[in-house]
N, C-alpha and C positions, 0 to 999 in steps of 0.2 A: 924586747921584741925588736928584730929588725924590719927594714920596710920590704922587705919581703914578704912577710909575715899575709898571708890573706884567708879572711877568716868569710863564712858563707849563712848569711841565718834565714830561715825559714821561719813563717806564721804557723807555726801548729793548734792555734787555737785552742779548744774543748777535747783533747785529742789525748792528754794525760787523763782528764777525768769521766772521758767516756770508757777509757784502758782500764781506768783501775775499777771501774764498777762494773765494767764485763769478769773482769777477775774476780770481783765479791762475789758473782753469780755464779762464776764457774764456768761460763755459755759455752766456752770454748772447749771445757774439758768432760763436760756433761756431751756434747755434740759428739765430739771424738770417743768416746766411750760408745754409747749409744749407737749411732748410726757408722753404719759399713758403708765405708771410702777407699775407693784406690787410685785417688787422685794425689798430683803430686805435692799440692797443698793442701796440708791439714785441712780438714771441711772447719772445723770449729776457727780457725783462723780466715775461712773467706767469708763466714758467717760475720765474725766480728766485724770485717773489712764493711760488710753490706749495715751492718748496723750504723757503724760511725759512718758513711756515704747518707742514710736515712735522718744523721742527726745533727750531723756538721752541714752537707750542700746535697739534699738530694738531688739527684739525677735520675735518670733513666739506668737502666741497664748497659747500655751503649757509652762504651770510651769512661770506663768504672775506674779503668787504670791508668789515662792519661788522670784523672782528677786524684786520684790516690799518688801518684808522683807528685802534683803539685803541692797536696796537703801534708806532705811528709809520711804518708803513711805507709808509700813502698821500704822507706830506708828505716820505719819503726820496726817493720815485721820483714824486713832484710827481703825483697818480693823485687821485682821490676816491673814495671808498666805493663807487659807484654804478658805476664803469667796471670795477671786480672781480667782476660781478656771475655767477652760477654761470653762465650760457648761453656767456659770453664765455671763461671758466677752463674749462669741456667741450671749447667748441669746439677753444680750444690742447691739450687735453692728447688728443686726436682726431689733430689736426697733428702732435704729436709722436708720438704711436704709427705713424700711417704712415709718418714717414722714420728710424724709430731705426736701423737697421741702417743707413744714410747718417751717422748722426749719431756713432756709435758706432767707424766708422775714421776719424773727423774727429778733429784735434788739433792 
């Protein structure tokens, strides 16, 4: 390694094993099945996004994506700050409220 060389690390904290137990659940793929999105991010993915936000630093709704840039979790799900933006994370959690009862005998 030369002293070039520069290397950048991030706290991601709980952020691997809130990932992988969304995946034992499926949440994301059960979501994206189930409920009709014509958004540009997968719903089952801004779902996830809302979940690790509830379990890692809840917040409010407001500025979901400046705290998802800091927690590493724009560059986990390849996203930018600006695409989590509150109108877009409403809108899904709108979509999810109207099919829960569909979502809920899904497994």
């Amino acid at each position: 390694m030369d002293a070039s060389t520069r290397f950048d690390t991030q706290i991601v904290g709980a952020l691997p094993v809130i990932s992988e137990f969304c995946g034992d659940l499926r949440l994301s793929e059960i979501i994206d099945e189930v409920v009709p999105w014509e958004g540009e991010i997968p719903l089952g993915t801004l779902v996830e996004v809302l979940v690790m936000n509830r379990l890692l630093e809840p917040k409010a709704l407001f500025r979901i994506g400046e705290w998802a840039d800091d927690a590493g979790i724009t560059d986990y799900f390849n996203l930018t700050a600006e695409q989590l933006n509150d109108d877009c994370l409403g809108r899904a959690l709108e979509r999810i409220a109207d099919h829960r009862r569909r979502m809920r005998t899904r497994r």
